[in-house]
C-alpha beads as a LAMMPS data file, in Angstrom:
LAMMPS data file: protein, C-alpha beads

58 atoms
57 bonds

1 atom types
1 bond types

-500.0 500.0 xlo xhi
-500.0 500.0 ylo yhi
-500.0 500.0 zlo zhi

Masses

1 110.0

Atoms # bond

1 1 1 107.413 -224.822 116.692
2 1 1 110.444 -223.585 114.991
3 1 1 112.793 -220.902 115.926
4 1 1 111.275 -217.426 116.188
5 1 1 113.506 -214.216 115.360
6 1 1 112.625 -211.043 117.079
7 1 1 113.120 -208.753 114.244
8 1 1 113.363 -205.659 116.158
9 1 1 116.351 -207.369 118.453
10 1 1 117.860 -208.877 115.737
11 1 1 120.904 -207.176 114.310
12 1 1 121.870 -209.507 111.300
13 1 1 125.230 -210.833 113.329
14 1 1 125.152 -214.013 111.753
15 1 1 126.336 -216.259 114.990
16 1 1 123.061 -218.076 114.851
17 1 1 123.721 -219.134 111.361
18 1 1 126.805 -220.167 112.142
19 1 1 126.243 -222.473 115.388
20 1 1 123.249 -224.208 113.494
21 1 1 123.528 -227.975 112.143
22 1 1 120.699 -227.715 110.501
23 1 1 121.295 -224.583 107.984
24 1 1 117.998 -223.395 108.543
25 1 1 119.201 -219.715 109.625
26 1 1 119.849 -217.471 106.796
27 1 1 120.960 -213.623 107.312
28 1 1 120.429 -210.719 104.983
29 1 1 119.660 -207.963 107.229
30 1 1 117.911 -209.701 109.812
31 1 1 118.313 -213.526 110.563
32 1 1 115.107 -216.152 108.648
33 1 1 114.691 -219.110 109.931
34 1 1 113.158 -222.185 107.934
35 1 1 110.651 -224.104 109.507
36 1 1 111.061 -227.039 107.637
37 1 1 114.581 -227.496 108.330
38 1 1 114.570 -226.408 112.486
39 1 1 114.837 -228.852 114.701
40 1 1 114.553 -226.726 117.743
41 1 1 117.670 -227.582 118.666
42 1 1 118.197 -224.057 120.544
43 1 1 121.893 -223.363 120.045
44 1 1 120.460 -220.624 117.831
45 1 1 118.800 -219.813 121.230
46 1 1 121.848 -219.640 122.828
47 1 1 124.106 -218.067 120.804
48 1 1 122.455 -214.648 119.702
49 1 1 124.028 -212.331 121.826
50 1 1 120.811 -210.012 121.622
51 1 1 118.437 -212.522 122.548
52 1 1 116.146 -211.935 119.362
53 1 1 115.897 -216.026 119.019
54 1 1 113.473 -218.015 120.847
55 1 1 111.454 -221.257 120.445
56 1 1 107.527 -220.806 120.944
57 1 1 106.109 -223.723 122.545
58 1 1 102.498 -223.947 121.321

Bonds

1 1 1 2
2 1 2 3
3 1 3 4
4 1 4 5
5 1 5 6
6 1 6 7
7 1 7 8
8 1 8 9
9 1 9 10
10 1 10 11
11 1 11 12
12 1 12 13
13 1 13 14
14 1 14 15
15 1 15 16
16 1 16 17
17 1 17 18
18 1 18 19
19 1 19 20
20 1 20 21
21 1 21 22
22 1 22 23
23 1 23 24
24 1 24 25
25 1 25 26
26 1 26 27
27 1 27 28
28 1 28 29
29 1 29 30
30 1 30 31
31 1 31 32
32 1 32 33
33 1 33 34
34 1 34 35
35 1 35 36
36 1 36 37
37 1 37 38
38 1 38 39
39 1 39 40
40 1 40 41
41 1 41 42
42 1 42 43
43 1 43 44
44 1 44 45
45 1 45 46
46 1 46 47
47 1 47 48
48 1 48 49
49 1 49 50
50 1 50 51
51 1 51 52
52 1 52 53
53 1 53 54
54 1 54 55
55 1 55 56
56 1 56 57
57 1 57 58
């Protein structure tokens, strides 16, 4: 499963965007993530500083 942003936690920062190789984070207000470009790589995971990001294991 990709990424998974909390919208609620999410404040539209932007450092999860920024730390990803993939460029599968954009931000307007809130941060999207593209499932076809994810790689679950998790530094998306470990960069939000309001822990809105996580990765869903099915």
């Amino acid at each position: 499963m990709p990424a998974f942003v909390d919208v609620e936690k999410c404040d539209g920062c932007g450092s999860c965007a920024e730390v990803c190789p993939d460029e599968a984070i954009t931000v307007n207000d809130v941060a999207k993530v593209d499932p076809e470009k994810c790689t679950e790589c998790e530094l998306c995971v470990d960069e939000c500083p309001n822990e809105a990001i996580s990765i869903v294991e099915e």
